[in-house]
N, C-alpha and C positions, 0 to 999 in steps of 0.2 A: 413807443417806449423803448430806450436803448439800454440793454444790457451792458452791464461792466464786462468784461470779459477777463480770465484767469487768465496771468501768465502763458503764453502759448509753450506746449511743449512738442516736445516730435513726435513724430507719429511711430506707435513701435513698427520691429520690419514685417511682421505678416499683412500688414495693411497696403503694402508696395505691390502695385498692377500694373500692367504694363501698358504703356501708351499705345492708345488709338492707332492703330494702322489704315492704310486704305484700301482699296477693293470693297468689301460689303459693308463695311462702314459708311466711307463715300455713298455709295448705294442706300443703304438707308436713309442718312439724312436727306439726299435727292428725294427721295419719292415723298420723304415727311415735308419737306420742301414745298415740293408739287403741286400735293393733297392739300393744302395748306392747315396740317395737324401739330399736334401738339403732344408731348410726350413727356412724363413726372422722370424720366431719365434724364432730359436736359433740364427743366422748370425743377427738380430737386437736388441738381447735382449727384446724381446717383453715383458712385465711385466701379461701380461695374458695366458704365455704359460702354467701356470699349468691348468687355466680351460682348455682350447683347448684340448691339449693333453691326458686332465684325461677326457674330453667326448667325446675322437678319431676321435680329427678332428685337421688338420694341414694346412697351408699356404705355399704351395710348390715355392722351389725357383730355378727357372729354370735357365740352360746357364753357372752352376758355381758358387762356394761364391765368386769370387772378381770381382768388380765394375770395370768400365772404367775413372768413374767419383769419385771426391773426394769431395761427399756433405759433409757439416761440422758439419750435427745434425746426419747422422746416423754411423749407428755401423759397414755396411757391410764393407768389406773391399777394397780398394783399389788399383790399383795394372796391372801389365799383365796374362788376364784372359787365364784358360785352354784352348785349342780348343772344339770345338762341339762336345759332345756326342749323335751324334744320336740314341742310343737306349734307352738315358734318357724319351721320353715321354712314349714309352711301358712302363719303369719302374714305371711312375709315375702315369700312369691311372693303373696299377696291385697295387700301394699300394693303390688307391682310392678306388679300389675296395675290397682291404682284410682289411680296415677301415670303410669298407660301408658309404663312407661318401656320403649325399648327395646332398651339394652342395661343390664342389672343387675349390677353390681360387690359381689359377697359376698368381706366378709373377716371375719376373726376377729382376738381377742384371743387369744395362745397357751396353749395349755390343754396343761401337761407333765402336767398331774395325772390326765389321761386314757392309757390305753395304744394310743389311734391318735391321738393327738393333736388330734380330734376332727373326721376325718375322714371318720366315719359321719354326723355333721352337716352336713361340706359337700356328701356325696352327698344327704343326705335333702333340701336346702335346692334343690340344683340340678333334683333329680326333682319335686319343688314346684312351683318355675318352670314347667317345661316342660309339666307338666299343664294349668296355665291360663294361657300368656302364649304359646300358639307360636311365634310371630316374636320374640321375645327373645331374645338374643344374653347371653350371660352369659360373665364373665368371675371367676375366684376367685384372690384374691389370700392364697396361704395361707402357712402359716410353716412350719416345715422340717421339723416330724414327729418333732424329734430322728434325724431320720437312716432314720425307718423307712421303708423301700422298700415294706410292704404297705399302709402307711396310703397313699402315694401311689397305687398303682395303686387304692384304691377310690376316691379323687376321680377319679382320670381316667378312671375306669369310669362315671361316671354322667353322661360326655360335656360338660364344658365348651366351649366356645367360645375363652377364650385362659387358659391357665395362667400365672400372675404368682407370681412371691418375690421379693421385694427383697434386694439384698446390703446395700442404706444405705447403708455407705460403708468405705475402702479397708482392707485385712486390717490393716494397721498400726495404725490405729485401734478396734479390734474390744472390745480391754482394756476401753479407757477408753469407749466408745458403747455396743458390747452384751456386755458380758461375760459372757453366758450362751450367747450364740449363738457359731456357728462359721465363718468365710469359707469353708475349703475344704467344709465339711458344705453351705453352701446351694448352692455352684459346682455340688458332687455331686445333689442334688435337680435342678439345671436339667438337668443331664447326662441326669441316668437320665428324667428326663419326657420326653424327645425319644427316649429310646431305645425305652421302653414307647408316643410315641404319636408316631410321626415325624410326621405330618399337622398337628400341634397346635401352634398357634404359642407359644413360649415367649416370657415376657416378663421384664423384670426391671429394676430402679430406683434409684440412689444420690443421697445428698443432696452438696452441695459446701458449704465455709465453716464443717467442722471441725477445719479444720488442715492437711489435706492437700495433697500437693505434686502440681505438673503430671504427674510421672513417673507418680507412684504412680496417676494416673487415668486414664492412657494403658495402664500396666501393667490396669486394672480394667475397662475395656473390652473389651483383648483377651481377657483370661480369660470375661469373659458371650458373646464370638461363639464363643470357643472352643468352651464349655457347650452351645452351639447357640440361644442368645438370640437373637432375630432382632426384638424392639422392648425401646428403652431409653427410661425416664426420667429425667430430672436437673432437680436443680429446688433450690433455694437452701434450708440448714438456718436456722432460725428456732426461735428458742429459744421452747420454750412461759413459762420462768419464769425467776422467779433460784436454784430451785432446780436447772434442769436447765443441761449443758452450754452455755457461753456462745457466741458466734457470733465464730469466729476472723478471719471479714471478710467483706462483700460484696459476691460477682461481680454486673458489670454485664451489662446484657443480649447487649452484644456479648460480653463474652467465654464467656454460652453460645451465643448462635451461633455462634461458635468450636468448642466442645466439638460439638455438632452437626454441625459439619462433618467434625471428626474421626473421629464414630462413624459417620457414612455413608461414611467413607472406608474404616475397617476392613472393614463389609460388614454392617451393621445396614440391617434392610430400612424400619423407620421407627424413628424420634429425634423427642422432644421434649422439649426443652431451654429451659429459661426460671426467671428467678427463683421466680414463681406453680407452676409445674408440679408435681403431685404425681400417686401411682400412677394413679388413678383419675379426674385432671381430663378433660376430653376425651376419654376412654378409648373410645369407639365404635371399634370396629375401621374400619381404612381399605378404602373400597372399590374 
């Protein structure tokens, strides 16, 4: 389905970052090169890959680049995905480790086409990690399982660091952004993770500047602390093309530090809120 696309307009100037350099940049992509992995930095056009990369840290994207699903604000692709590369998680806990990164952000492309939704890879990936990086902190930002409650308890079986799903953006919205996925089904995923690992801190993430009204995001906050969310991300929607959803306007920086304030007012233990900000920017848990 191709989207009409709005008028393009410019980008205001807080959005302006500074081009890719080389030294650890070069360096990262070599070793993602190497490993032969795959990263939602480059597969999403993420707009803060030169920081990341030029301070040797990446957001690995596990199971394949192409999607099962055709959300209509990202970039990844969609399509019939590879089969299973079981020796992707060795690969990918050895580049965490020739990156010394230390904390590692595993996400996936969602894979309906499997019957745990390919949850037996986020445990083999995390059991990976912790073989050879012990002070690594890992965080797995996974997609909803379709609903299955046994694909979740084996990701949280093989002991993450912080569980992350993003809802993206408010249930009203859902049609027209992911119209495969469900708002009350991932509400349910953050629910039952905190019930299966109360110690675990939940996390979860929406974009703003596809439409959406103040109500409806005040409404979508309370729902993620309800869930038992206790860190949120928000961070300005940016259209990857003129194919995808167009950008219905955007907030300025004060008005998310507004939103910021808000979700520490409901009772979210950290909030980062900024136009840049995405799941996994700054993602080190707070100490």
């Amino acid at each position: 389905m191709t989207i009409q696309s709005k008028k393009v307009r410019r980008l205001p100037d807080w959005f302006k970052v500074p081009l890719p350099g080389l030294g650890q940049y070069a360096s990262v992509c070599s070793i993602l090169e190497k490993k032969g992995l795959h990263t939602v930095c480059q597969s999403a056009r993420c707009p803060n890959i030169g920081e990341c990369f030029g301070s040797g840290t990446a957001t690995f994207l596990i199971m394949g680049p192409r999607c099962t699903r055709f959300c209509r604000f990202c970039n990844i692709e969609g399509g019939t995905p590879a089969p299973i590369d079981l020796t992707e998680p060795e690969r990918v806990a050895e580049a965490v480790a020739s990156l010394g990164i230390q904390h590692a952000v595993i996400t996936s492309v969602t894979r309906d086409d499997l019957d745990d939704g390919g949850a037996a890879m986020f445990a083999a990936t995390i059991e990976a990690i912790r073989r050879i990086c012990l002070e690594t902190t890992i965080e797995v930002l996974i997609p909803d399982f379709q609903g299955n409650s046994a694909a979740l308890q084996v990701v949280l079986e093989a002991g993450p660091d912080i569980l992350n799903h993003n809802v993206e953006t408010v249930p009203r919205l859902y049609s027209l952004v992911r119209p495969q996925a469900s708002y009350r089904q991932s509400l349910e995923l953050l629910e039952r993770s905190f019930e299966l690992a109360p110690t675990l801190p939940v996390k979860s993430g929406f974009m703003v500047g596809l439409g959406e009204l103040h109500p409806e995001i005040i409404s979508l906050l309370h729902d993620l602390h309800q869930s038992h969310c206790s860190i949120v991300t928000i961070g300005q929607y940016l259209s990857p093309s003129g194919q995808h959803i167009p950008v219905e306007r955007y907030y300025s920086p004060d008005e998310f530090s507004s939103l910021a304030f808000l979700a520490r007012e409901i009772g979210f233990r950290e909030v980062y809120s900024a136009p840049l900000v995405r799941s996994s920017y700054h993602a080190h848990p707070a100490q």
